[in-house]
N, C-alpha and C positions, 0 to 999 in steps of 0.2 A: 448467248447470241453475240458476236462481233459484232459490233457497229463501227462502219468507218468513218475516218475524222471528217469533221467537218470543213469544207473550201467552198470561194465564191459559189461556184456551183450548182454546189447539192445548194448551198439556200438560196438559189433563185428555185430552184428548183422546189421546195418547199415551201416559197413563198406560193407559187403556181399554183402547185397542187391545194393549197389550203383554199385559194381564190375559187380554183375548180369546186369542189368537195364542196364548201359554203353553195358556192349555187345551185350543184346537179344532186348534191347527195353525193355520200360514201358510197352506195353499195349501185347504184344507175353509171357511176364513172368505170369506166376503161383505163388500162395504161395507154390506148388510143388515143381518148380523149384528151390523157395530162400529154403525149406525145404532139399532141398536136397543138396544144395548149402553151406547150414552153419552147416548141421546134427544135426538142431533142429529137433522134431516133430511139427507138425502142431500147434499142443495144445500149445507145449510151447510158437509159434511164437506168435498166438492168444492171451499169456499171455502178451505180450509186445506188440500188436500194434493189430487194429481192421481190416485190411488189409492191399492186398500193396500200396493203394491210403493214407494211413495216415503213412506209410515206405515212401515212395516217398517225402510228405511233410516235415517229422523229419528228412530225406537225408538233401533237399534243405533249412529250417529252420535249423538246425545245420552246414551248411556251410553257408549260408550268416551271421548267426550271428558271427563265429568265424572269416571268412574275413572280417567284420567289424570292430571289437571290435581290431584286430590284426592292422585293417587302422589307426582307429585311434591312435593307442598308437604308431604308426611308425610315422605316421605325426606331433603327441605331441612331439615326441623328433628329432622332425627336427629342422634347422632354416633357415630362410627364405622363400619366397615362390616358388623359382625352388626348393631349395633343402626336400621341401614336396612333390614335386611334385614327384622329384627320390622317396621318401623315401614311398610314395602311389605305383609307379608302383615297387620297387622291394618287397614290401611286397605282390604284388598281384600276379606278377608271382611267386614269391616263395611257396607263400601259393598251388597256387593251380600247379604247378609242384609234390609238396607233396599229391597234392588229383586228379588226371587226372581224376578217375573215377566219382568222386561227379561232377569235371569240365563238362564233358561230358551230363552227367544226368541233370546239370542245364542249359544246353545248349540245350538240344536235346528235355527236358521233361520240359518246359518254361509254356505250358499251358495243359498239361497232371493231374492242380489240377482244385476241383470244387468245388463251393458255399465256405463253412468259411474256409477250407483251403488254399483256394486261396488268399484273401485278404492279411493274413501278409506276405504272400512271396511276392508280390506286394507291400507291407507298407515296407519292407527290401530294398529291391533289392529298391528302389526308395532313402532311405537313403542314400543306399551307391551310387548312382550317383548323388545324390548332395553333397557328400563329397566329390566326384571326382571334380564335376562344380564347386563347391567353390574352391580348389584350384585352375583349370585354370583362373579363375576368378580373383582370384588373383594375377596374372601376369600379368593381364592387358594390353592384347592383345584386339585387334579388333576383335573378333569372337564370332559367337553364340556358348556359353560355353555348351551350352547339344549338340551340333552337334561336338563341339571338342571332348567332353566327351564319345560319344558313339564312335566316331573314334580312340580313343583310349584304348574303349573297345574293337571294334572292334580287335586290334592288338593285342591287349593279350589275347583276352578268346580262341580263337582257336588252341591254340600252341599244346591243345591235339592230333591234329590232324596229329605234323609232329615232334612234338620235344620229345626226346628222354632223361631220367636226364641220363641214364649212357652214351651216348655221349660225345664228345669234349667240349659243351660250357655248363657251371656249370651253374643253371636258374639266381644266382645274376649278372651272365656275358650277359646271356640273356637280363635281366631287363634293364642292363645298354644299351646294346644296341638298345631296344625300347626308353627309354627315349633320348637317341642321335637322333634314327630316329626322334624323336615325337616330339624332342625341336627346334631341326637345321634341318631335312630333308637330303636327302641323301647329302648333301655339308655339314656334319656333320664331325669332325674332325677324325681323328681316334683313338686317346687319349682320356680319359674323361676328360670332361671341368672341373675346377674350378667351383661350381655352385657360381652363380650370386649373389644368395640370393636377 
């Protein structure tokens, strides 16, 4: 499948359709609705993508590659292995505090792709939890590291659901507070710890 490069454009246009899709649902949307949504024409949208099943795709494929690419370089300039561990979960709430609506859409529209679009969002999304299970791994705990790993997906991918960035707590205040839950459990100090490294 060709995909064409990416210009202003197509990511406003990406941006739109993630905002759409977050509210109305993937499969209730129209290219009406994203048409009318972003005040392209139809034709134009048509010139940037073949429908909204390959919008849906370039949404979820343009955010796991950029929370990947962003994992990693957070965790290359970490040191040690607690202090990659912070430096994965504040990159992750961060990122995606900055994108709730792409959050949402990856969350809700998980299996809304079909036949070759499906596979690299599945070859992505697999990457990036074994970036995550290598560094629980690395701490060398007793645990099965993909069941720690999803459980501390678990804790971050929902935040869409109640947390607020103009609120009280800034998402790096957030992050920090998962990684306390996630390291210590509620006997978690109230201070940030020194990491271990």
């Amino acid at each position: 499948m060709a995909i064409k490069p990416y210009d202003e454009r197509l990511d406003q246009l990406l941006r739109t359709a993630a905002d759409v899709f977050a509210a109305k649902g993937f499969h209730p949307t129209t290219m009406r609705d994203l048409a009318r949504a972003t005040g392209m024409s139809l034709a134009g949208m048509y010139h940037y993508v073949a429908g909204k099943e390959e919008l849906l795709f370039l949404i979820q494929r343009q955010c796991f590659e950029n929370v990947y690419q962003g994992a990693l370089h957070a965790v290359e300039s970490a040191t040690g292995p607690t202090e990659r561990l912070r430096a994965f979960i504040r990159h992750h709430v961060t990122f995606f505090a900055q994108h709730m609506s792409e959050m949402k859409v990856l969350s809700h529209e998980a299996g809304s792709l079909s036949g070759e679009r499906e596979r690299p969002i599945i070859d992505l999304k697999r990457r990036y939890v074994d970036l995550l299970a290598g560094l629980i791994e690395a701490l060398d705990t007793p645990r099965d590291v993909r069941i720690a790993a999803y459980a501390l997906f678990g804790m971050m991918n929902w935040i869409y659901t109640w947390y607020h960035t103009a609120g009280p707590l800034s998402a790096e205040e957030l992050a920090e507070q998962f990684t306390q839950l996630y390291l210590y459990g509620l006997q978690a100090p109230s201070t940030p710890v020194s990491p271990a490294g």
